[in-house]
N, C-alpha and C positions, 0 to 999 in steps of 0.2 A: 133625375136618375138616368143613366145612360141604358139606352134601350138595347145596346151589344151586350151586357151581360147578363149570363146565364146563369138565372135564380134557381138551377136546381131543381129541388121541388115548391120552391115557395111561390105564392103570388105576388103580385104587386104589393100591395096594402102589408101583409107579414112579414114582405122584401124589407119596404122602408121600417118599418116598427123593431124590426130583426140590427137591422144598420145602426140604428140612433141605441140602443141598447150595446151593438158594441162599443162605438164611439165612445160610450159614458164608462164603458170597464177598461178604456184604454188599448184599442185595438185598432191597429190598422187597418182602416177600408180596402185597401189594395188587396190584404193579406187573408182576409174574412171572404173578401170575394174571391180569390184563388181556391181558399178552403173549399168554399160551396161547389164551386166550378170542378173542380179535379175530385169532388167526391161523388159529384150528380153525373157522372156518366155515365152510360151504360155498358154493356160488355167489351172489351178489348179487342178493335182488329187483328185480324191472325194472321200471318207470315210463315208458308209453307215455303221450308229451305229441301231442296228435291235435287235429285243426280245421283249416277252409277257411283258404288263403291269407291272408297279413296281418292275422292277428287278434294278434299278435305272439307266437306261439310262441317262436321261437326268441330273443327278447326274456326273455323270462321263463325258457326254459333257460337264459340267461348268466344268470341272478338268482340261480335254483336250485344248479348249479354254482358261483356264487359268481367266476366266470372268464369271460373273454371269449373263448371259443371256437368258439359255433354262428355261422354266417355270418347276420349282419343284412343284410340289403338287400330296398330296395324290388322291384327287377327280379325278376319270377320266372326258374328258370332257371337259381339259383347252384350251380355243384356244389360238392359236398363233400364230404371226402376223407373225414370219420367223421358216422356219426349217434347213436355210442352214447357217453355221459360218464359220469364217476362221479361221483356226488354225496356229501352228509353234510348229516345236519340232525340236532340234538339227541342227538349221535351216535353216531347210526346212518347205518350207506354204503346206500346204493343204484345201482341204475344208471341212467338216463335215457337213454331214446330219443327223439330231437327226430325229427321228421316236418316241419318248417317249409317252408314258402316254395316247392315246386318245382309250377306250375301247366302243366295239358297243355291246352293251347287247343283238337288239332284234338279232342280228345276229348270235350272239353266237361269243363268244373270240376268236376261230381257225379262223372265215372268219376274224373277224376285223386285228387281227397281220397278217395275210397272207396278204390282202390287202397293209397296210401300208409297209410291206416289201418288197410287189411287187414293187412298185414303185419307194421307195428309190435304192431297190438292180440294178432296171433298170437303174438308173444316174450313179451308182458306180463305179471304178476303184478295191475296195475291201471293205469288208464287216470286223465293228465289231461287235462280235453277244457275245449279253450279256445275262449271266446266273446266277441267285440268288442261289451260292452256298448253302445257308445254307439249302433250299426246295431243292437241286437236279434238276434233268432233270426230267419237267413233260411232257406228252402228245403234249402238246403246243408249248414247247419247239421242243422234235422230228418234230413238221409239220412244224417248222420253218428251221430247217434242212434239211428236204427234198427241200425245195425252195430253199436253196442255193447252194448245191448239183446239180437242177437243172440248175439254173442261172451260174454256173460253173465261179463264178468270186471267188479269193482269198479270204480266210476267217481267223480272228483271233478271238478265244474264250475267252472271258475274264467269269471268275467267280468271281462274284461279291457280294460283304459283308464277306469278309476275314479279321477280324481285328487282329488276331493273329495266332499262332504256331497251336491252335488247330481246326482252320479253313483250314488248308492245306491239311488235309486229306479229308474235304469235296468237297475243289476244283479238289483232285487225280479223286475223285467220275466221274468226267465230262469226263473222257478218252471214258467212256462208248458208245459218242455222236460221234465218230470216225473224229472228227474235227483237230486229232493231240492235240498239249500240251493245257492244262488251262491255264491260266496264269490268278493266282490269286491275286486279287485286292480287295481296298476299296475305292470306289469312292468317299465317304464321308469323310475320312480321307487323301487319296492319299497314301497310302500302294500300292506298287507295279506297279504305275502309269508310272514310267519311261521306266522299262524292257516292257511291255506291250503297249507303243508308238515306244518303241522301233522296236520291233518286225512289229508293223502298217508301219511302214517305210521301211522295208525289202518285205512287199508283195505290197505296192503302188509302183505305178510307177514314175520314174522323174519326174517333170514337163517336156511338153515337149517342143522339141526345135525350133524353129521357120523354119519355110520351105518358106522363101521368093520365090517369081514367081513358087511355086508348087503346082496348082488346089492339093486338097481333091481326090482323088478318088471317084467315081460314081456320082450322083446328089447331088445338093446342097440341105442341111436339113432346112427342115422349122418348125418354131414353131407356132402354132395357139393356143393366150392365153389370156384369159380376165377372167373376174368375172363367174358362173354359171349363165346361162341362158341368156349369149350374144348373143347367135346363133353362137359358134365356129364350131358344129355340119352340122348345116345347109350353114353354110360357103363352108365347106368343100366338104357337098354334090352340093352344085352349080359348085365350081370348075371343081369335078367329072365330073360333068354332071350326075350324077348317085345316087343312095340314097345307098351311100358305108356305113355310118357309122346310128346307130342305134341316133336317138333324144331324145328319152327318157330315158336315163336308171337310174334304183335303186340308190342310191348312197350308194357307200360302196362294194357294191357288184364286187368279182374278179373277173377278164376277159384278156385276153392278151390285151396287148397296140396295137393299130393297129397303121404301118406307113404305106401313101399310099404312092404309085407314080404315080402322075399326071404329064400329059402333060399342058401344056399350054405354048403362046406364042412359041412355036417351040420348046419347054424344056422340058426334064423331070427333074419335080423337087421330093423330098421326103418330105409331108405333116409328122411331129410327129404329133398324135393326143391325144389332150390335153379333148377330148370333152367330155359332157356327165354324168356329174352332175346334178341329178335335187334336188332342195331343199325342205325337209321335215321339218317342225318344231318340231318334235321331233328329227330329226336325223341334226339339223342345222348347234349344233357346230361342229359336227365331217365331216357333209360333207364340209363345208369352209375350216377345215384344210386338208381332203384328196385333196382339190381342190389348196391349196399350195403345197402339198406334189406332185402334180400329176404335175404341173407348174413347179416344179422346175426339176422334172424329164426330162421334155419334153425339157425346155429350159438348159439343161446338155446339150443334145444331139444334139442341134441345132447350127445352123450359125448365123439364124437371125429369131427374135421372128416379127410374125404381134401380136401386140397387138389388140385387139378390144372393143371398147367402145360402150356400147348402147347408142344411141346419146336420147331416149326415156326419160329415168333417166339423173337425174342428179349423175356429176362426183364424184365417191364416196371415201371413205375412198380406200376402196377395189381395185381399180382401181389405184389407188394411188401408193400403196403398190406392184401390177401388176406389173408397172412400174419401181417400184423402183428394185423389184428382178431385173428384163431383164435388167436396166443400168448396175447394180453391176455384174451381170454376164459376161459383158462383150460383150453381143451377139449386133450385127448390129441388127436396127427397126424399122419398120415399124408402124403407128396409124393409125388403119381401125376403121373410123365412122363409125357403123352400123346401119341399119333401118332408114335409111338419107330418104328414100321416105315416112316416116310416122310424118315427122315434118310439123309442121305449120310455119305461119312465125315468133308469138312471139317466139317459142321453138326454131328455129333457131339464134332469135338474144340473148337470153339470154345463148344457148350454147356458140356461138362468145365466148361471155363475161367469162363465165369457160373457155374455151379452152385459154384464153390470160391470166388467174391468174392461173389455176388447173396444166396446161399443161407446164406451163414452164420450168418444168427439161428433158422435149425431146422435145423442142422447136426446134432443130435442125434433128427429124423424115421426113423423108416425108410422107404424110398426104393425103391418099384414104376417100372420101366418100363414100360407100358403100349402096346396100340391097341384102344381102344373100336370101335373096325371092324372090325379080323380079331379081335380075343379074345385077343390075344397076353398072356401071364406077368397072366392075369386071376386062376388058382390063386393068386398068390400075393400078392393084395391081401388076402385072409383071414389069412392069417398076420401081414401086416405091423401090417391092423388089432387083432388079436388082442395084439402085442406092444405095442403101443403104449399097451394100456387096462391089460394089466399094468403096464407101468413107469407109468401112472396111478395107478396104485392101491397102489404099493408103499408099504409101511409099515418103516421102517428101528426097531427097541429101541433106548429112549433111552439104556441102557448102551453098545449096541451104537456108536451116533450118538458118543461121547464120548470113547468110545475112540482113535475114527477120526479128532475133532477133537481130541484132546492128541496122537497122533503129528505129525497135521497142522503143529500150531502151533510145534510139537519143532523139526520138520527145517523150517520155509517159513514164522519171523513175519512179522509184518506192520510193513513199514518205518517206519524212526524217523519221526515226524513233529513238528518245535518240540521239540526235545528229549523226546518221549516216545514208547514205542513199549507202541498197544493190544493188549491181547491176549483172545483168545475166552476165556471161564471154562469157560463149558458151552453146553449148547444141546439142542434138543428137536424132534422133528419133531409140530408141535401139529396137522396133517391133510393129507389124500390127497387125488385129485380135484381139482384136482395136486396134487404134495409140496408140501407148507408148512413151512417149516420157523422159529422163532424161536432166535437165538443170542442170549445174554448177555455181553457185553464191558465190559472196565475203558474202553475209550475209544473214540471213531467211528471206525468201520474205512469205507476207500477205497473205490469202486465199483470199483477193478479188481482191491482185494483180495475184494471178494465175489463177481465174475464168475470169480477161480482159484476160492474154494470152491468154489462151483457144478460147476468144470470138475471137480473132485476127487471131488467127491461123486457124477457120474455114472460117472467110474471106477470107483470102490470098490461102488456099489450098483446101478448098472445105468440105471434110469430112462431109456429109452429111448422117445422120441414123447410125454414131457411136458413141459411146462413147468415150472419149478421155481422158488417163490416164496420168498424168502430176507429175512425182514426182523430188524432186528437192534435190542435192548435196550440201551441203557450205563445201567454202573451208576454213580447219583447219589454225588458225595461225601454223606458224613454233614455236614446243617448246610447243605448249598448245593441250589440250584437247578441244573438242567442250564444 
């Protein structure tokens, strides 16, 4: 067996036994191994794309993405509902954080790019910092370069609006910013798009490789993340014990990210602090998106996010979206009801009633009622998080996995479809952090036939406060293409 490929989560001995098993359902070795390998990785390098207004950022994310998803428009001001994409170039995935377009007037343009840069270049692995060749390096430009200079994560220059031969001497111009080469681009055409991903690939790092039975080094990182003005703030300072983190502040306004490290339950853990938004109706759309922008930052950097919900309001758009970043990212979760001692009892039974329609795509969270102001059932947000980083981290044997899918498929196939009905062969859980799991099938199985496995599979193994990544192989007839 060739010692260069990565088994995933399997050992030796399970590797081979795993192999000869596909062989005999007619699977391609190359293809099984690719399976394992692109499922057992761990979380995705991130690619913070940074630069003043209008240089066409977010131009050049729909490029990279390959999709028309980041919001273009001239007007600053646009919100937007995600900042983070996933990419592939050469491939290899990544993740992209767009930073585009959102300009703060009374602040004056150097605090608002600085801000926004902060944050993304915080999540990053490495930074692409875009420059509108045709204006040059302005002022703005340089104080954006000092932050990453300080932040000392890997940087690539891109000089942007180069549509031809006599744009290359304006991109030379860029040497000035001591960033190393320009590498000149048109975002809106894709000039130069490939040498320039290219290069983005050379200073990211692998994905990385899966460290089964290997704690993280130091305290486990937490995320505290909900809408502005949940009391993520005062959350924190309960925990403390202490009034560590400021409740009020400006929004927009730069500051270093504070993590703390609290004790509780016998532990020290590392609090990211997401807190600290407050909402101004003139400054609204820009704080909602710094308050994505600051979210997605936090929850880069964590194991497992508490989300928290003001149980006061009703469950919102915003809260929604909360959620849906922390599934997709991957992170274990936690659902912290807040201000649970300020309900009555209709607002209790009409929450019930959200919580059973709203909540159902982390139906499988464990679930704190909370008050960040009296301390109410604060014991046992340790536990919830505590279960939830197990059901993270559970590792099911691939015997074990197998078994569980041929009773599965025994009692519950998967409906005739065109006169054929697919069926699972086998399947593997190729990594943790969340469960990943790759199955091998005679034919494409349904999204709601893989949304029962999933429900099955938390039955049987528990997996409680993860997400659970399910992607699925068919095997090629001999002689044909898929």
């Amino acid at each position: 067996m060739n010692d260069q490929h990565d088994h995933g989560a399997l050992g030796d001995a399970e590797y081979a036994e795993f192999m000869e098993l596909a062989a005999e359902e007619g699977f391609d070795i190359e293809d099984v191994e690719e399976a394992i390998e692109e499922a057992g990785h761990g979380p995705l390098p991130v690619l913070a794309v940074v630069g003043r207004p209008n240089v066409g950022k977010s131009t050049l994310v729909n490029r990279i993405i390959g999709r028309r998803e980041a919001v273009v428009e001239d007007k600053p001001g646009v919100t937007r509902d995600r900042v983070t994409y996933e990419a592939e170039w050469a491939g290899r995935r990544f993740k992209v954080v767009d930073t585009g377009g959102w300009e703060q007037d009374v602040l004056g343009i150097d605090a608002s790019v600085a801000t926004q840069a902060e944050y993304a270049i915080e999540a990053a692995d490495a930074c692409l910092f875009v420059v509108d060749a045709t204006v040059g390096a302005t002022d703005t430009d340089e104080a954006v370069v000092r932050l990453l200079r300080r932040a000392g994560k890997p940087v690539v220059l891109a000089a942007n609006k180069v549509d031809g031969q006599s744009g290359e001497a304006d991109a030379a111009m860029l040497w000035s910013l001591g960033l190393g080469e320009p590498f000149p681009v048109s975002s809106l055409h894709g000039r130069g798009t490939g040498d320039l991903l290219d290069e983005v690939l050379r200073k990211l790092p692998e994905a990385p490789e899966q460290t089964f039975g290997k704690a993280i080094g130091g305290p486990r990182r937490i995320a505290l993340i909900g809408r502005p003005n949940v009391g993520k703030s005062s959350l924190l300072n309960k925990v403390a014990g202490e009034d560590r983190v400021v409740v009020n502040e400006l929004a927009g306004t730069t500051r270093d990210p504070v993590d703390e490290l609290i004790e509780l339950g016998g532990t020290t853990w590392k609090f990211v602090d997401t807190a600290g938004i407050r909402k101004k109706v003139h400054l609204q759309a820009g704080a909602d998106y710094y308050a994505s922008l600051r979210t997605a930052a936090a929850v880069e950097k964590a194991e497992v996010a508490v989300i928290l919900i003001d149980t006061t309001d009703q469950i919102s758009v915003q809260d929604q979206r909360i959620i849906t970043m922390a599934v997709e990212s991957g992170r274990a979760i936690v659902i912290a009801y807040n201000k649970w001692d300020e309900l009555d009892e209709e607002r209790r039974y009409y929450l019930e009633r959200e919580i059973e329609t709203e909540m159902q795509q982390v139906s499988w969270a464990p679930r704190v009622n909370v008050s960040a102001k009296t301390g109410r059932h604060m014991e046992k947000l340790v536990p919830a998080i505590e279960t939830a980083l197990a059901g993270w981290e559970t590792r099911v044997p691939t015997g074990r996995l197998n078994a569980f899918l041929g009773e599965l498929v025994a009692a519950h196939p998967h409906p005739v479809r065109g006169g054929k009905q697919p069926r699972i062969l086998f399947g593997t859980q190729a990594g943790t952090k969340p469960p990943r799991f790759v199955l091998f099938a005679s034919g494409f199985l349904e999204a709601g036939y893989r949304r029962f496995i999933e429900r099955r599979l938390r039955e049987e193994f528990g997996f409680e406060g993860t997400p659970i990544h399910i992607s699925v192989r068919v095997r090629e007839k001999r002689g044909k293409k898929k």
